[in-house]
N, C-alpha and C positions, 0 to 999 in steps of 0.2 A: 722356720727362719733361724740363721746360725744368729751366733753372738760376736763369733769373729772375723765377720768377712765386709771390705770394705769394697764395695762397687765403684769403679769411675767410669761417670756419661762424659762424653767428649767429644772434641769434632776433629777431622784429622788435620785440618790446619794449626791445631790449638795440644797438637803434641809434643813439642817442645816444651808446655805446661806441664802435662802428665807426666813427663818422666821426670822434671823436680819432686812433680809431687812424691811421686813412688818411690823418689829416692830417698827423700824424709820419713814416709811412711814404713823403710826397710826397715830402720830400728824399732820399732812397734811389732816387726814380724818377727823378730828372735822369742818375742812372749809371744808366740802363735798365733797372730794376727794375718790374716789371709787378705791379700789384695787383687782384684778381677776388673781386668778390662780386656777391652778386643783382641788383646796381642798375647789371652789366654787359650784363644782359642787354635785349634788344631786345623791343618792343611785337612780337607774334606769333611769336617764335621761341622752342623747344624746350624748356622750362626743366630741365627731368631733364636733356636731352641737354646742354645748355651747360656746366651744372655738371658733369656727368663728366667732360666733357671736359677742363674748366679744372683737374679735381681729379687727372687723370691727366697733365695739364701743369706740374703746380704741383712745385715741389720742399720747401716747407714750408705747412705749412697750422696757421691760425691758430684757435683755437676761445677763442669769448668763451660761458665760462661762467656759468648760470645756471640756476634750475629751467623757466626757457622751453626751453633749448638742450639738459636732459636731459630732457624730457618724451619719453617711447618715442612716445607717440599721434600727433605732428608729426611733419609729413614733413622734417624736419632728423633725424630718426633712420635715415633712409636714407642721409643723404648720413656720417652719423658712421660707418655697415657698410660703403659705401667707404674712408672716411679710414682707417680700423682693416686693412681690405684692404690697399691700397696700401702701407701700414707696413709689413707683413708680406713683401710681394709686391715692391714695387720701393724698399724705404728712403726711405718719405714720412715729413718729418721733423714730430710734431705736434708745438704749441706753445697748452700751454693758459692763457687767463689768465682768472680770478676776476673776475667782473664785479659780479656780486648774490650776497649769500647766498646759500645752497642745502645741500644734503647730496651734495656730489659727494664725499667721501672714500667714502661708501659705492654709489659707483660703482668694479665692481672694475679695470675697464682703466683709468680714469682717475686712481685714487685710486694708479698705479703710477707715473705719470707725475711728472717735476716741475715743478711748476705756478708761475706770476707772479700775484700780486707772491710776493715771496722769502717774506715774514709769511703769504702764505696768506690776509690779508684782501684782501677785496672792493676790487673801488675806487669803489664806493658809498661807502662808508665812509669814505672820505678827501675831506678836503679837494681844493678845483680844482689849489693849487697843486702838492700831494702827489701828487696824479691824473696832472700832464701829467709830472712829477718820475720816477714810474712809468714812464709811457708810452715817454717817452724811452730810458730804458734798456732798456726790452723792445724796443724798433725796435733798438739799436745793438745786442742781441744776435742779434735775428735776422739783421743784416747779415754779423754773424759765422755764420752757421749759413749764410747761402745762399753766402760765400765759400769755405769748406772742404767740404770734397770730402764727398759722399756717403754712410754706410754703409753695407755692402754687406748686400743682404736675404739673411736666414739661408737655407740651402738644405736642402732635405729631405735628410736622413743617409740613405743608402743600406745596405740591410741589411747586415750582416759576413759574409766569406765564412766558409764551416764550419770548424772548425778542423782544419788540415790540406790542405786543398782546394788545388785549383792551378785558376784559373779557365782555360776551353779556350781557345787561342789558333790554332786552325784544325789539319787534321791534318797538316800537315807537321812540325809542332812537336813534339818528345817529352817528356814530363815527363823530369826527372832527378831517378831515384831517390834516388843517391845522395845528391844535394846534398838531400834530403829528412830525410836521417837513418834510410835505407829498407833493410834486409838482411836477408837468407835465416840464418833458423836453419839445424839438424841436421837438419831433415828437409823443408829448400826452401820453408820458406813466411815469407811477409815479416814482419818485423817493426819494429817503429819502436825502435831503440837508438841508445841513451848512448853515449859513448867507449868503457866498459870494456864494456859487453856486446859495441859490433862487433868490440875488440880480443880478446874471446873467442871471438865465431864465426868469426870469421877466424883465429883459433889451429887451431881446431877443422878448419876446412876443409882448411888445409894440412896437419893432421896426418892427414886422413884420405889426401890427394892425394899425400903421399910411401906411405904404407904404399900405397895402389894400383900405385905405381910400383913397389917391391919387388915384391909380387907378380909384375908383366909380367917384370920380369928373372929370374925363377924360372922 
């Protein structure tokens, strides 16, 4: 995964968005900041394969929301089950913003997320001036988000050992009972005791090991 490369998901009604964006984003690319979208891609090369690529190169990825860009039936709904991947997988940082109306609150990964502009309105909706006004500070926050380090992706919790259990550490090793809390009642068989029970069977044992000794000097 790079450090510098900024992904935008998009839908091609909703590109009139994208090229504000990218136009704001150009000053972030004089400090080497790499920007990728569909219109990087080349007359007969790969387009599935470019986009994974870029999407598994990208450290934040950008989603200009609409009901074009939630439609399941468009193949932008493949590229959102990587983005959703990746997040999960290697800490791809999404970044969504409100383009067109829509019902994306009842999208449930999305509607978890938080979304630009801050109001939750469109920037249809707004004026040019309020629009670039927006814009602007969603670029300066993502500059903050590709400077700071990473989240680290959650990792699968590995079962708990059984309670009690000593996991094997090859057989030269010995378990230690004792340090287990592990001792022999009155009639040799283990039992797992408290303070006062060991300090009982261990009462117990030496009273039995003196009276045996009596006996021998008889």
């Amino acid at each position: 995964m790079s450090d510098r490369l900024i992904f935008i998901c998009y839908n091609e009604k909703d590109k009139k968005w994208k090229q504000l964006l990218e136009e704001q984003l150009g000053v972030l690319e004089q400090d080497g900041l790499e920007v990728f979208s569909d219109t990087n891609i080349e007359t007969g090369e790969d387009r599935i394969q470019k986009i994974e690529e870029a999407l598994r190169r990208a450290c934040v990825a950008v989603l200009l929301v609409s009901a074009g860009s939630l439609n399941p039936k468009l193949i932008l709904s493949e590229e959102r089950k990587t983005l959703l991947t990746l997040r999960d997988q290697q800490g791809l940082r999404i970044f969504p913003i409100i383009v067109r109306s829509c019902l994306w609150e009842k999208v449930e990964w999305l509607s978890r997320l938080g979304v630009r502009p801050r109001d939750k309105k469109p920037l249809e909706e707004k004026s040019a001036a309020k629009t670039n006004r927006e814009l602007t500070d969603i670029v300066a926050e993502i500059a903050v988000l590709v400077a700071s380090p990473r989240p680290v992706a959650p990792r699968k919790s590995e079962p708990p050992l059984l309670s009690g259990a000593v996991p094997y550490a090859g057989a030269s090793r010995m378990v230690d009972k004792k340090s287990q809390g592990i001792i022999r009642d009155e009639r040799g068989q283990e039992q797992p005791a408290d303070n006062k029970r060991a300090q009982h069977v261990t009462s117990v044992e030496e009273k039995k090991k003196t009276e045996d000794e009596i006996q021998k000097d008889r």
